[in-house]
matplotlib code that plots the C-alpha trace (Angstrom):
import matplotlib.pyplot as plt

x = [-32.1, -29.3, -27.9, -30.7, -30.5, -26.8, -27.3, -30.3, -28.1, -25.6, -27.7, -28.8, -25.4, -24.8, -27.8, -26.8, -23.2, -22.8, -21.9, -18.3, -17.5, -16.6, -14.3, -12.3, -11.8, -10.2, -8.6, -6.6, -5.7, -4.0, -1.9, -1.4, 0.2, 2.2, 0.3, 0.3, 0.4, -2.2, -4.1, -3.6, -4.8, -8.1, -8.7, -8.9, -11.1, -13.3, -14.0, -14.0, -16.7, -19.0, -18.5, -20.0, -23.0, -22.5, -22.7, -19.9, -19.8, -19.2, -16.4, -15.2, -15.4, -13.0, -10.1, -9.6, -9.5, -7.2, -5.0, -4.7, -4.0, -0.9, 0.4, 0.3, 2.4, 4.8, 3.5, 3.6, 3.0, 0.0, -1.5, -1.0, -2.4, -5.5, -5.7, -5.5, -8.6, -10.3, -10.1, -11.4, -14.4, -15.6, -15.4, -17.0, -19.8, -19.9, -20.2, -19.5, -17.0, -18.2, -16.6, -17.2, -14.8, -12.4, -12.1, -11.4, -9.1, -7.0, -7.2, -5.2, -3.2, -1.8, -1.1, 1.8, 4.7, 7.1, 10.1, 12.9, 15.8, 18.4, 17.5, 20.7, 23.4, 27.4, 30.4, 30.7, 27.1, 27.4, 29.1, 27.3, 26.5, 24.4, 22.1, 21.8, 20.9, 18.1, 16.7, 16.7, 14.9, 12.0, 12.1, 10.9, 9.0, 6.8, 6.8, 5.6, 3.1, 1.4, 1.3, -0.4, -3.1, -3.6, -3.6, -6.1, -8.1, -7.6, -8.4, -11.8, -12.4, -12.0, -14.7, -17.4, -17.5, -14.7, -13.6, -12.1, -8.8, -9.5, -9.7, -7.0, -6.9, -5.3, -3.1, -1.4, -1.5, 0.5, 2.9, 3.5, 4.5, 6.3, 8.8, 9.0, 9.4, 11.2, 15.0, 15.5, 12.4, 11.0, 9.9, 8.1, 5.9, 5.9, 5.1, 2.8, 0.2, 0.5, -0.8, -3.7, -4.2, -5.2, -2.6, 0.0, 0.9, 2.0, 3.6, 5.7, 7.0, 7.9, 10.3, 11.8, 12.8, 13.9, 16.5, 17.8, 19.0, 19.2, 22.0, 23.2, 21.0, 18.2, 17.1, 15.3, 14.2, 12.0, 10.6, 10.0, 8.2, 5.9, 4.8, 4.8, 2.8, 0.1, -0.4, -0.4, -3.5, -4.7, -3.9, -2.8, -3.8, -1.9, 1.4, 0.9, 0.3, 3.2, 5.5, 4.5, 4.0, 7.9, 8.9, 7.3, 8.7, 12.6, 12.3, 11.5, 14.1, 16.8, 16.8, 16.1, 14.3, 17.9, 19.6, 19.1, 17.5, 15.1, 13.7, 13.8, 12.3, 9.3, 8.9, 8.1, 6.0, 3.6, 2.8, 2.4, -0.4, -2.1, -2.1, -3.7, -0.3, 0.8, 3.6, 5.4, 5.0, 6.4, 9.3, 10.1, 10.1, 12.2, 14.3, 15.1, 14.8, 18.5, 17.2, 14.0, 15.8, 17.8, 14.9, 12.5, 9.5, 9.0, 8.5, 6.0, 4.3, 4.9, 3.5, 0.5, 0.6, 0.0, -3.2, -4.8, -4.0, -4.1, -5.4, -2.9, -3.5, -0.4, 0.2, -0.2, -2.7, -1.8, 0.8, 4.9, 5.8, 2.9, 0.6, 2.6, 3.4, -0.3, -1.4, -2.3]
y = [-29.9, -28.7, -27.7, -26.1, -23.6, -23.0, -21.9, -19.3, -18.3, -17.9, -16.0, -13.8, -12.9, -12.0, -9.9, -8.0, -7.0, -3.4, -0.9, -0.4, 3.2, 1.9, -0.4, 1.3, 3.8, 1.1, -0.4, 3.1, 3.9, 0.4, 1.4, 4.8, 3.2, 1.0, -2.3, -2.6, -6.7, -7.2, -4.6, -6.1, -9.0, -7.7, -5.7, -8.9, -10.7, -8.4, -7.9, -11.2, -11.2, -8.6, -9.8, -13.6, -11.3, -10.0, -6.7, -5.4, -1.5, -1.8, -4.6, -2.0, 0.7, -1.4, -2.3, 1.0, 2.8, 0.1, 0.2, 4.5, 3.9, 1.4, 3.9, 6.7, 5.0, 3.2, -0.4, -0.8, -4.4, -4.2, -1.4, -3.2, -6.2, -4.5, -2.5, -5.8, -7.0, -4.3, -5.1, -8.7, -7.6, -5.2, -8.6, -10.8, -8.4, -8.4, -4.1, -2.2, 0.1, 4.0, 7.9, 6.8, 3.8, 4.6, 7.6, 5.5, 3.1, 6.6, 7.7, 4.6, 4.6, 8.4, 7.2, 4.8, 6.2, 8.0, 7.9, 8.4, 6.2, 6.6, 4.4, 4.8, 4.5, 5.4, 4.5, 7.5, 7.4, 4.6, 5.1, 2.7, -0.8, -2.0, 0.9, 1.4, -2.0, -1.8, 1.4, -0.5, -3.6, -1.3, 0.4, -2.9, -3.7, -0.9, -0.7, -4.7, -3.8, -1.1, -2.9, -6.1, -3.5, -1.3, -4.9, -5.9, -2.8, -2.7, -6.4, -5.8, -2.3, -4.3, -7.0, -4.7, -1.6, 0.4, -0.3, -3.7, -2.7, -2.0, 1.8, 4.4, 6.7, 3.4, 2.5, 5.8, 5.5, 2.2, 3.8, 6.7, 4.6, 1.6, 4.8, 7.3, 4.2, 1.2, 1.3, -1.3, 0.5, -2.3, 0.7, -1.9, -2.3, 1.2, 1.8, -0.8, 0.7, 4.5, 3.1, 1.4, 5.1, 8.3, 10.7, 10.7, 13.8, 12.7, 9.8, 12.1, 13.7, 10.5, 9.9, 12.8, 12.9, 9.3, 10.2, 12.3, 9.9, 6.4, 4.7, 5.5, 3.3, 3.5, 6.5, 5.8, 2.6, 3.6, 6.2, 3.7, 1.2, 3.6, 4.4, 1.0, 0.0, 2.7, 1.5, -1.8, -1.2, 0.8, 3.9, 6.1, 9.2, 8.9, 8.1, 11.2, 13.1, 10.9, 12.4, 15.7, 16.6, 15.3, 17.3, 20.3, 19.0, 18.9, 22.3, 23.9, 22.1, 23.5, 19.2, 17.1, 13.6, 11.2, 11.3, 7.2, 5.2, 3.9, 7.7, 8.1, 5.0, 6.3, 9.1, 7.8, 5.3, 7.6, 9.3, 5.8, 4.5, 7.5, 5.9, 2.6, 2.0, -1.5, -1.6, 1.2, -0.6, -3.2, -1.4, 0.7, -2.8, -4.0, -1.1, -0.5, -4.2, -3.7, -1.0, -3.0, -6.0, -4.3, -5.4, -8.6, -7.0, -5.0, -7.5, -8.7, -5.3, -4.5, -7.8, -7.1, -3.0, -5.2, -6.8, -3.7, -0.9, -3.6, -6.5, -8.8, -11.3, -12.9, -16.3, -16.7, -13.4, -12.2, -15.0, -14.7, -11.6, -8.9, -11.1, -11.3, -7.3, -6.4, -8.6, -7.1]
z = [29.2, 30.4, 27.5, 26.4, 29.3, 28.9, 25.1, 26.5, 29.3, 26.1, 23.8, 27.2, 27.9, 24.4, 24.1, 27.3, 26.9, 27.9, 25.8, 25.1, 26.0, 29.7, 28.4, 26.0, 28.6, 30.9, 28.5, 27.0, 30.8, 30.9, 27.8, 29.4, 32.3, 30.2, 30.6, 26.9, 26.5, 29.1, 27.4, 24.2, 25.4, 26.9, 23.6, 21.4, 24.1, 24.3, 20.9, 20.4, 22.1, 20.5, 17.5, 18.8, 19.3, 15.9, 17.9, 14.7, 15.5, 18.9, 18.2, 15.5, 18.1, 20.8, 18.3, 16.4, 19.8, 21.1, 17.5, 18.0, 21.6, 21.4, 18.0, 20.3, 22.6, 19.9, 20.5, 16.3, 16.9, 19.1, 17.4, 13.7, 14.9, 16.6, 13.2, 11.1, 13.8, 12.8, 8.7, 10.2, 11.5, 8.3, 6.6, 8.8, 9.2, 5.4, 5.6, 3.0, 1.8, 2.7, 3.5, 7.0, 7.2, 5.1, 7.5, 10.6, 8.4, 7.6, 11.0, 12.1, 8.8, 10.2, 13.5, 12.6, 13.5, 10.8, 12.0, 8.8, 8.1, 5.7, 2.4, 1.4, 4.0, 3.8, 5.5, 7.8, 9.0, 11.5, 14.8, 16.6, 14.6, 17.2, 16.8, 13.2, 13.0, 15.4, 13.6, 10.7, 12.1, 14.0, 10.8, 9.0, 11.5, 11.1, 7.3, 7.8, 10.1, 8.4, 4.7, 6.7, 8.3, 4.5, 2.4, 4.2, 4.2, 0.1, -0.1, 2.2, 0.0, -3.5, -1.9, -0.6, -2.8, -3.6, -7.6, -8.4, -7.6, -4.2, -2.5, -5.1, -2.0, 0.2, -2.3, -2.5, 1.4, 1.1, -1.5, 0.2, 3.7, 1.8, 0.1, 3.7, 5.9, 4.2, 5.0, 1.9, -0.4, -3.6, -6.2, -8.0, -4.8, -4.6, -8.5, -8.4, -5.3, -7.0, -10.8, -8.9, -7.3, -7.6, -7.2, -10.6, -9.5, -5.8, -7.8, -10.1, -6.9, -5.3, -8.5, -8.6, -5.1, -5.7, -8.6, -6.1, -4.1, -6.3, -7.4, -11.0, -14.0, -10.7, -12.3, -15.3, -14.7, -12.2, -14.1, -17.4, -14.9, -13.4, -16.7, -18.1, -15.6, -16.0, -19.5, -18.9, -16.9, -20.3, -18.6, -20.9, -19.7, -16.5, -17.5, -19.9, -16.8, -14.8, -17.5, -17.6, -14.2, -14.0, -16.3, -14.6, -11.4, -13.1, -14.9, -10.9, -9.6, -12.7, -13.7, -16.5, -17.3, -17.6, -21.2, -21.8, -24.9, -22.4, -21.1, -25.5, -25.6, -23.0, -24.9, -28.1, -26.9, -25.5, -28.9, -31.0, -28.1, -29.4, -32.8, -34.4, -35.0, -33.9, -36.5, -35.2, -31.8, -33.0, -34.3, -30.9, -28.9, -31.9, -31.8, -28.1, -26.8, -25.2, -23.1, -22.2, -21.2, -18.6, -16.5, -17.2, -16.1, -19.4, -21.3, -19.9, -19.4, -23.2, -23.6, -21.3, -23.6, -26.9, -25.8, -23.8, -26.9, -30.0, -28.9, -29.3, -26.7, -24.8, -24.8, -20.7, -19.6, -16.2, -15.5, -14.4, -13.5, -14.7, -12.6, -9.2, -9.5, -9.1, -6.6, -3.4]

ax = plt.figure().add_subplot(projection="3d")
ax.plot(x, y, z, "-o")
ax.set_aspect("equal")
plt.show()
């Protein structure tokens, strides 16, 4: 009996929790006043809570005002986390990709802070170790916490609606951060979110502004596995546009593409993918291989080129390295 009347008094309780608007307002004037772990704390309880009721928009309501609240205020940690929460709860409440959300998710996406540090740092720009080192640790830590919050956002968008390869629009998001923010930046990370987006053109930028600043040999690499990786997802008219929009970009800036077999190598590959002409793939691989070797992820996307464009199927489909690049 009496547990009977302590699952009603449950369900009764559940029913009757109060609309949140009181309580986000409490909570944000804790963070105001710089209560921000106790606040924390009280966020995730509370929405906890809601969502036992399966009361989801009201849960949803309490963590992305908590996740803006802590950004605003620099707590990337608290407001990742609350972020992250707020992924959670789309899923559990099984709701579907839409305009709407992936508006609140950007919303929280453009209140992490951006705050730039060197990518590449000299001798003469450190006068105080102590606090070049901490830059680049809360550096990390925010590149960290914001990739946790949009992975889970493209995972939960690639489940309940978006296109199979998750949201474009918040992999360009996660590109664009991983590049700005990231004191140590992985361009195949990079690369890799862009050709599952939207945005070649915002992609060809990123390069260019990258040869500016890359090591020598960085150059057109990056550039060969951007498009390599568009046509390894049978993308052909992107890298086309990848290419040309650099080009453009070069000519404004009085530049040009790098003078290397593996840029010629690009650029007579384009062409032959236009062509039922697997021989003369064959050939170029055959031809250029020293270029292509200097990293081991083109073979595997030339492998990976082969089956999409002539259907010559690889040995071990979407295994070694192709298949670790584009997971999320």
């Amino acid at each position: 009996m009496s547990r009977s009347l302590s699952m009603r008094g449950s369900m009764r309780s559940r029913r009757d929790l109060p609309p949140p608007e009181k309580t986000i307002e409490k909570l944000e004037a804790m963070v105001d006043g710089g209560n921000f772990y106790e606040a924390q704390q009280m966020y995730k309880s509370t929405s906890a809570r809601y969502m036992a009721a399966q009361k989801y928009s009201e849960a949803l309501d309490i963590l992305q005002s908590g996740a803006l609240v802590q950004l605003k205020h620099g707590q990337v940690t608290c407001g990742g986390e609350l972020a992250v929460l707020f992924v959670d709860t789309l899923v559990a409440g099984e709701l579907r990709f839409s305009e709407e959300t992936f508006g609140r998710i950007r919303k929280m996406y453009e209140a992490f802070p951006r705050i730039s540090v060197p990518h590449f740092l000299g001798d003469d720009y450190d006068d105080e170790g102590h606090q070049l080192s901490e830059a680049i640790s809360a550096a990390k830590a925010r590149a960290e916490s914001c990739s946790s919050f949009l992975k889970a956002a493209i995972r939960w968008s690639a489940e309940f609606g978006a296109s199979r390869n998750g949201s474009p629009e918040m992999h360009v998001m996660l590109a664009e951060y991983i590049y700005s923010e990231s004191p140590e930046t992985d361009m195949t990370k990079v690369s890799s979110h862009f050709v599952r987006g939207n945005e070649p053109k915002k992609f060809a930028s990123m390069l260019v502004n990258f040869m500016g600043k890359c090591y020598p040999g960085e150059d057109d690499t990056a550039i060969a596995r951007g498009v390599l990786m568009y046509l390894s997802q049978g993308n052909l008219r992107d890298a086309n546009l990848l290419m040309d929009e650099m080009k453009e970009q070069l000519k404004s800036a009085n530049s040009e593409f790098p003078k290397t077999d593996l840029i010629q190598f690009i650029k007579y590959l384009l062409p032959t993918l236009e062509r039922d002409a697997y021989p003369l793939f064959r050939t170029l691989r055959q031809k250029y291989k020293t270029s292509t070797d200097r990293d081991p992820m083109f073979q595997e996307l030339l492998d990976e080129i082969a089956a999409k464009f002539y259907n010559i199927q690889r040995q071990n489909p979407l295994e070694g390295l192709f298949g670790e690049m584009f997971k999320i």
